[in-house]
GUDO-795302 format. One record per residue (C-alpha): x, y, z. Coordinates in steps of 0.5 Angstrom, whole numbers, padded with zeros to 4 digits, always signed. Layout:
N
XYZ/...
//
This chain:
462
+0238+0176+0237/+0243+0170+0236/+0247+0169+0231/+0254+0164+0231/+0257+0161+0226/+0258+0153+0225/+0265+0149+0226/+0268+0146+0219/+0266+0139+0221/+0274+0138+0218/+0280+0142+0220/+0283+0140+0215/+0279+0142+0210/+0280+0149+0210/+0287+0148+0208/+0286+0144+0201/+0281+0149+0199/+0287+0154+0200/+0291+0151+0196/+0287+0150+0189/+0287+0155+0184/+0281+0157+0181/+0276+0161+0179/+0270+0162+0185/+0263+0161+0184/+0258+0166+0183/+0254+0168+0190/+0247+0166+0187/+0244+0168+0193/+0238+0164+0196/+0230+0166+0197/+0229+0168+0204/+0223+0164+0205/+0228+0158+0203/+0232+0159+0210/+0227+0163+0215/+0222+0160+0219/+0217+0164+0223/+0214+0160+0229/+0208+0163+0234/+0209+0161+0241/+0205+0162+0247/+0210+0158+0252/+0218+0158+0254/+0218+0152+0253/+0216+0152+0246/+0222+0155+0244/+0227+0151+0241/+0220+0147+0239/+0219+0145+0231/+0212+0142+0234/+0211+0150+0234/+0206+0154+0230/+0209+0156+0224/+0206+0161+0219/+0206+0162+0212/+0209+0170+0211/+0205+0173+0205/+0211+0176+0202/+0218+0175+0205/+0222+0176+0200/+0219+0184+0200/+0224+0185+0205/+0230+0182+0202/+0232+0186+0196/+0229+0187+0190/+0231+0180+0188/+0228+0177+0195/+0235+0174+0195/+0240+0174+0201/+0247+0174+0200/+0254+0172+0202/+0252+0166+0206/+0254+0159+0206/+0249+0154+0210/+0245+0159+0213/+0238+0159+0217/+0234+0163+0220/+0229+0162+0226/+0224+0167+0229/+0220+0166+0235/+0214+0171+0236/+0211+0171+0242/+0203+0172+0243/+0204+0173+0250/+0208+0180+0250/+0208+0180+0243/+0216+0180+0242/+0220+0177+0239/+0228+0173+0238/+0231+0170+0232/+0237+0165+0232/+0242+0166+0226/+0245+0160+0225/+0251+0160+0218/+0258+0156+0216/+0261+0161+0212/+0260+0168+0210/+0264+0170+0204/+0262+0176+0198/+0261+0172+0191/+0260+0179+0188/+0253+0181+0191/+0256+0183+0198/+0254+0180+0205/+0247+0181+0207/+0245+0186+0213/+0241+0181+0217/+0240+0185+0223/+0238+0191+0219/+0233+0187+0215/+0230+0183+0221/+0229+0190+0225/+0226+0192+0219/+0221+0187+0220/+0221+0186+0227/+0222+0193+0229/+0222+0195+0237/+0219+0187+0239/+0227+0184+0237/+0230+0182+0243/+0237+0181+0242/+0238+0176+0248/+0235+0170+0249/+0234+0169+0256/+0231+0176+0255/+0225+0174+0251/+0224+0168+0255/+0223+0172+0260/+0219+0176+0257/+0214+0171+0258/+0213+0171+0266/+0213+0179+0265/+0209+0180+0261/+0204+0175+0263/+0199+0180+0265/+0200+0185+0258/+0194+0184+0255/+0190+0183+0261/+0192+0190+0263/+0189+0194+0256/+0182+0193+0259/+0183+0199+0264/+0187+0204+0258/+0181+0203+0253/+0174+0203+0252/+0170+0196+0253/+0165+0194+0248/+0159+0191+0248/+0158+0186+0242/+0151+0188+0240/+0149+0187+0231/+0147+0193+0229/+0139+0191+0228/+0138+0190+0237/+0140+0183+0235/+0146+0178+0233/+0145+0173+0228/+0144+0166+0229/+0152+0164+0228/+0155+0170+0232/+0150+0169+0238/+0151+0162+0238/+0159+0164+0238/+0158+0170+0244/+0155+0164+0248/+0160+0159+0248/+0165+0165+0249/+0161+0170+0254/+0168+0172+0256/+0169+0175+0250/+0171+0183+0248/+0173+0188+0244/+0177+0194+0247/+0177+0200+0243/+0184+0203+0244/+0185+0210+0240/+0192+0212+0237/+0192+0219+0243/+0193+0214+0248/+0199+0212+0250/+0198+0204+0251/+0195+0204+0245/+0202+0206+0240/+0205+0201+0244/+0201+0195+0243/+0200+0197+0235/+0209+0198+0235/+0208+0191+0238/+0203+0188+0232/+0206+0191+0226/+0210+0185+0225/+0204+0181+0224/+0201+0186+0220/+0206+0186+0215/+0207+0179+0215/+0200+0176+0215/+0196+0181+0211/+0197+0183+0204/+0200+0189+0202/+0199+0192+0209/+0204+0198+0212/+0204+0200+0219/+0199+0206+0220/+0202+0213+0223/+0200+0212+0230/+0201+0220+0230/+0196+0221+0228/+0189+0220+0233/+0183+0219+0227/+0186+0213+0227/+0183+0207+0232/+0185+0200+0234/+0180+0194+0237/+0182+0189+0239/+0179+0182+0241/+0181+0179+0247/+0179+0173+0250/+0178+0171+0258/+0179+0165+0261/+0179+0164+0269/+0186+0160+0271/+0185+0153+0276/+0188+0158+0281/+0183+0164+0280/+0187+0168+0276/+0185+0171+0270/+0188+0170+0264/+0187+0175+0258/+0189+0173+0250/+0189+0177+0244/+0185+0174+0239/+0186+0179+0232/+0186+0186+0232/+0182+0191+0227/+0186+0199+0225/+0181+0203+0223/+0181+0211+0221/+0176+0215+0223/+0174+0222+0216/+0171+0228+0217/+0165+0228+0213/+0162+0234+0211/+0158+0237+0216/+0158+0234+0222/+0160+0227+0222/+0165+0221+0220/+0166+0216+0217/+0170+0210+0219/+0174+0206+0215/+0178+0198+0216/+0184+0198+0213/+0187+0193+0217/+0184+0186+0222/+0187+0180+0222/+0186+0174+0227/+0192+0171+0229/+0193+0163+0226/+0192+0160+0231/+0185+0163+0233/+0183+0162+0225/+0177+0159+0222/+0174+0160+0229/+0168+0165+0227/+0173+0170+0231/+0173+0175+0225/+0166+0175+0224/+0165+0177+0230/+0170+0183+0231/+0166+0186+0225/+0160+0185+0227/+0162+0190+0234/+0165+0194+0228/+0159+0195+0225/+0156+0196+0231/+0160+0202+0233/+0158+0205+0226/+0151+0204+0227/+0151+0206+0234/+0155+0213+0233/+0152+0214+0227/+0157+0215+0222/+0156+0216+0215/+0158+0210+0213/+0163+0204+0215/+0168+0201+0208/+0174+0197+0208/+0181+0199+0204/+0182+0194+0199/+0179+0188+0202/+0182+0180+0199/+0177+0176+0197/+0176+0172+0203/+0174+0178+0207/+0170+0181+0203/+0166+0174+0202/+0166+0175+0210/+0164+0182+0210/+0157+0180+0204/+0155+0174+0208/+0154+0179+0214/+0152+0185+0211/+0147+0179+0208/+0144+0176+0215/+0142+0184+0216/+0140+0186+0210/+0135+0181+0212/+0131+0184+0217/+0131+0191+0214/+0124+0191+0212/+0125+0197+0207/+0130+0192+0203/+0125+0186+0204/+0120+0189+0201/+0124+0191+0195/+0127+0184+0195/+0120+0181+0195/+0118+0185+0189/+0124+0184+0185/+0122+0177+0186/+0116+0178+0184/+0118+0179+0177/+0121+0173+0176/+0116+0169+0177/+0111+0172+0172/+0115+0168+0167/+0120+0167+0162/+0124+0174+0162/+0129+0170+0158/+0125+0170+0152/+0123+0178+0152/+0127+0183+0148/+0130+0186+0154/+0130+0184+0162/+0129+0189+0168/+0135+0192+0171/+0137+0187+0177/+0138+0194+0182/+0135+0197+0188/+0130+0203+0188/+0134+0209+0190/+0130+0210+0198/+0132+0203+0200/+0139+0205+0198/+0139+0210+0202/+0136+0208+0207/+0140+0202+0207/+0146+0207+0208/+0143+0211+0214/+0141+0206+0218/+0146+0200+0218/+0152+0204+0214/+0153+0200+0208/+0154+0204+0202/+0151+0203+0195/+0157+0200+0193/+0157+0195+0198/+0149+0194+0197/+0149+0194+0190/+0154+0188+0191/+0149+0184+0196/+0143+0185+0193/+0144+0180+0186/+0145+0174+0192/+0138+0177+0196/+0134+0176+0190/+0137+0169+0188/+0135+0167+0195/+0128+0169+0194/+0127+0165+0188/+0127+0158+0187/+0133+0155+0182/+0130+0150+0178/+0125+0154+0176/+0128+0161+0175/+0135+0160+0174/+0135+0162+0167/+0131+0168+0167/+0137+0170+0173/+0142+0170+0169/+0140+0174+0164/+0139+0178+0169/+0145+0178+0171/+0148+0179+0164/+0144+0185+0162/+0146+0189+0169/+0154+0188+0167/+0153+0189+0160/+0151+0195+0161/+0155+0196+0167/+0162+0194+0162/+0159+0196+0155/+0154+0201+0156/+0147+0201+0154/+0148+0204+0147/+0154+0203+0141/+0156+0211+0141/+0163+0209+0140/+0162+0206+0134/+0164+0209+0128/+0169+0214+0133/+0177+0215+0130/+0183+0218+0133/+0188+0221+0129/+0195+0225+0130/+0195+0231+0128/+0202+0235+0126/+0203+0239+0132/+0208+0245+0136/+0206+0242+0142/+0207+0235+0146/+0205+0230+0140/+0204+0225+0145/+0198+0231+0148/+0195+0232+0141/+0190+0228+0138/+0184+0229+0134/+0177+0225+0135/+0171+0225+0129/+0166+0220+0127/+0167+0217+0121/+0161+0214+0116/+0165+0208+0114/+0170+0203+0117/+0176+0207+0114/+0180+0203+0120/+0179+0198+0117/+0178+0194+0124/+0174+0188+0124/+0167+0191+0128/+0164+0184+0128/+0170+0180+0132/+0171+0185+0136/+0164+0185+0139/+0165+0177+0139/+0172+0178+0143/+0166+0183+0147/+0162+0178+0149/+0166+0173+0151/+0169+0176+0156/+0163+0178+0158/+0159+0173+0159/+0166+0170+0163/+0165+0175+0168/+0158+0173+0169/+0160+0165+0169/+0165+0168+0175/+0159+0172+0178/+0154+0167+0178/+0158+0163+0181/+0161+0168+0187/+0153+0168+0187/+0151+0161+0189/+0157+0160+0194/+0154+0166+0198/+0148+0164+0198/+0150+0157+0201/+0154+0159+0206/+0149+0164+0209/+0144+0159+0209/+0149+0154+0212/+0149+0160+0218/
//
C-alpha cells in the first residue's frame, strides 16, 4: 500500500499561512466514494491506467464511520487496484495535508485492511508480481475441488443455457467445500468482492465445513498451447441438516464478476446449482435474501422448468381452462389463482423449488396459457382476489375489535384488553379506512401485474 504526501506547489506559502491570526475551519470531512476509485484488472500493465475497469461499490461509505465520512485530509485520493488474476490487492494514497480540524485523522490503512483484508499487498512491485505468480491460481483448483458437469435438473438444458454451453464448452463449475484448505484461501481472497459488489453481504465463516463454494471457470487454450483459467463468478452456499436424513442448500452469496456480466454467466452458475440439488436429493434449494435482479433471474429459470414438468403442466392447462369458459369479472367471486396441494409438492421433491417459490411462479405460468386480448380482464381480477385475501383476509373479523389499556401492576406497556364492541365507539371512519385498504391494494396488484408480463416477455424471449 502506497502512501505519499504531495509537495506545496509554493514554498512560501506555508509561511504566510503562519503568520495570519484566526480561527481554523471546521473538518467537514469528505465522502469516501468521492475520493476512492476501485479498478479491476487482469494485466500489470493495466495498473496505473484510468482506462481500466472501475466498479461501482454498493456502499463505501459503510466502512467509514457512522457518517460514511473521512477525515483530517487535505486533497486526498485513494485508488485500488484489484487483481482478478491472483485476486490481490494495492491502494495508492495520495494527500497534501493532514491536519485534526476536530474530528481527528482517519486510519486509512486500518479501514482499507478491513476492506481488503489479507489480499492487501503493501508494496507495489509486489502486487505486480503477483500477476507472473500467480498466473496458473485459478487453474490449479480444478485438482483440489470437485468438477461438475453442468446438466438442468429435468436431463435437459433450456434452450438459452445450452446455447451458452456450446459456445463455452470450456466452461466449469468446481465445488470447493470449506474442510478444504484451497477452498478458505480462495474465498479470504473474494471477500472483498463480496462486500463490495453484493448488498448487504458479510464474509461467511469458513470454519464451518456445512458451508460450500462453486466456483465458475472458464478455459481458454493460449497461442502457445497453454492453458489459461479465469474465474468468472462464484456462489457461498450452506448445506442444513433436515430432519431425517437430508439436507437442504441454501445461496446466500453469487456474483459474477463485472466484466463477465450480462453474458448469461450467472444463469448458468444456477442451473449447475439447481442441478446439485436435484441430483442429491436435498429437500429443497432457496436463496437468502435475494435483490430484485436475481430473483427476476432465478422465476425465469424456475419457469423454463416448471414447463416441462407434466404434473404442472397439467395443472396449468386446467387453470387456464377456466378462463376460457367466460367472463369471471362479472361473477361475484373468482377461483383462487393457486396450484393443487400434489403438484406443490411434487414440484418440491422433484426439481426442489419450494411452495413459496411455486406459488410466485405459477401466476406467470397461467398468463402464458392465455391469450391477453381476449383474457386479461378476467386475469386481473384473479390476481386481485388472491392478494386481497392473502393481505386482507377473506372475512372482516377485525371489524368491531377495540383495545384499551387497563390500570395495571405490572408493565403497562404489556397490559391490555381487547372486546368486540357493537357500535363505533372509536369513533374511527370504517369507511375511509377500507378505501385507504383498497387503494394500496390495488397498487400492489398494478405492481404485480407488471413484474407478470415482464417475466412473461423475458422467458419467451429465451
Amino acid at each position: 500500500m502506497g502512501q505519499k504526501q504531495q509537495a506545496s506547489a509554493d514554498p512560501g506559502a506555508e509561511i504566510k499561512k503562519k503568520r495570519r491570526v484566526g480561527f481554523s475551519k471546521i473538518d467537514t470531512g469528505v465522502d469516501a466514494k468521492e475520493c476512492i476509485k476501485i479498478y479491476l484488472v487482469c494485466t500489470k500493465e493495466e495498473v496505473g491506467s484510468t482506462d481500466s475497469l472501475s466498479i461501482d461499490p454498493v456502499d463505501l461509505n459503510s466502512f467509514f464511520d457512522e457518517d460514511g465520512k473521512i477525515y483530517g485530509y487535505q486533497g486526498l485520493k485513494i485508488t485500488v487496484w484489484f487483481s482478478i488474476v491472483s485476486f490481490q490487492s494495492y491502494a495508492d494514497i495520495v494527500f497534501q495535508s493532514t491536519a485534526d480540524g476536530g474530528k481527528g485523522i482517519t486510519d486509512l490503512k486500518s479501514v482499507l485492511q478491513n476492506i481488503f483484508a489479507e489480499t492487501l499487498v503493501d508494496n507495489k512491485d509486489d502486487f505486480l508480481q503477483t500477476f507472473s505468480k500467480d498466473v496458473n491460481y485459478i487453474g490449479s483448483l480444478s485438482a483440489d475441488g470437485e468438477v461438475l458437469h453442468p446438466k438442468a435438473s429435468n436431463g435437459q438444458f433450456n434452450d438459452s443455457n445450452h446455447h451458452l454451453h456450446s459456445a463455452n464448452s470450456n466452461l466449469e463449475v468446481i465445488r470447493l467445500p470449506m474442510d478444504n484448505m484451497a477452498g478458505r484461501n480462495l474465498y479470504s481472497r473474494l471477500v472483498p468482492l463480496a462486500l463490495l459488489l453484493i448488498d448487504g453481504s458479510s464474509p461467511i465463516d469458513v470454519s464451518d465445513s456445512r458451508w460450500e463454494l462453486y466456483v465458475l471457470i472458464q478455459k481458454k487454450n493460449s497461442q502457445l498451447g497453454h492453458t489459461h483459467s479465469t474465474l468468472l463468478g462464484f456462489a457461498a452456499l450452506y448445506r442444513f441438516y433436515h430432519y431425517p436424513d437430508s439436507s437442504r442448500l441454501r445461496l446466500s452469496q453469487i456474483l459474477v464478476l463485472p466484466p463477465y456480466q450480462r453474458k448469461g454467466f450467472g444463469r448458468f452458475l444456477l442451473e449447475v446449482l439447481n442441478n446439485v440439488a436435484v441430483s442429491e436429493n436435498v429437500y429443497d434449494f432457496t436463496m437468502e435474501e435475494p435483490l430484485n435482479q436475481l430473483l427476476q433471474l432465478r422465476t425465469c429459470i424456475d419457469i423454463k422448468r416448471l414447463q416441462g414438468f407434466e404434473p404442472i403442466q397439467e395443472a396449468v392447462n386446467s387453470a387456464v381452462s377456466l378462463f376460457k369458459l367466460g367472463r369471471l369479472s362479472k361473477k361475484v367471486s373468482s377461483p383462487r389463482l393457486l396450484p393443487p396441494s400434489n403438484a406443490i409438492e411434487a414440484v418440491r421433491k422433484s426439481l426442489k423449488i419450494t411452495k413459496e417459490q411455486l406459488l410466485h411462479c405459477w401466476e406467470i405460468l397461467v398468463f402464458l396459457g392465455l391469450e391477453p386480448d381476449k383474457h386479461m380482464e378476467d386475469f386481473v381480477v384473479a390476481v386481485w382476489s388472491r392478494m386481497r385475501d392473502d393481505l386482507i383476509g377473506e372475512s372482516s373479523d377485525a371489524e368491531g375489535k377495540q383495545v384499551v389499556d387497563v390500570p395495571t401492576d405490572y408493565d403497562q406497556e404489556m397490559s391490555f384488553v381487547m372486546f368486540r364492541s357493537t357500535s363505533n365507539a372509536t369513533g374511527v371512519d370504517t369507511d375511509e379506512s377500507r378505501a385507504n385498504q383498497e387503494e394500496q391494494l390495488q397498487k400492489l396488484v398494478d405492481d404485480r401485474v407488471k413484474e407478470i408480463k415482464l417475466i412473461a416477455q423475458k422467458v419467451s424471449a429465451d
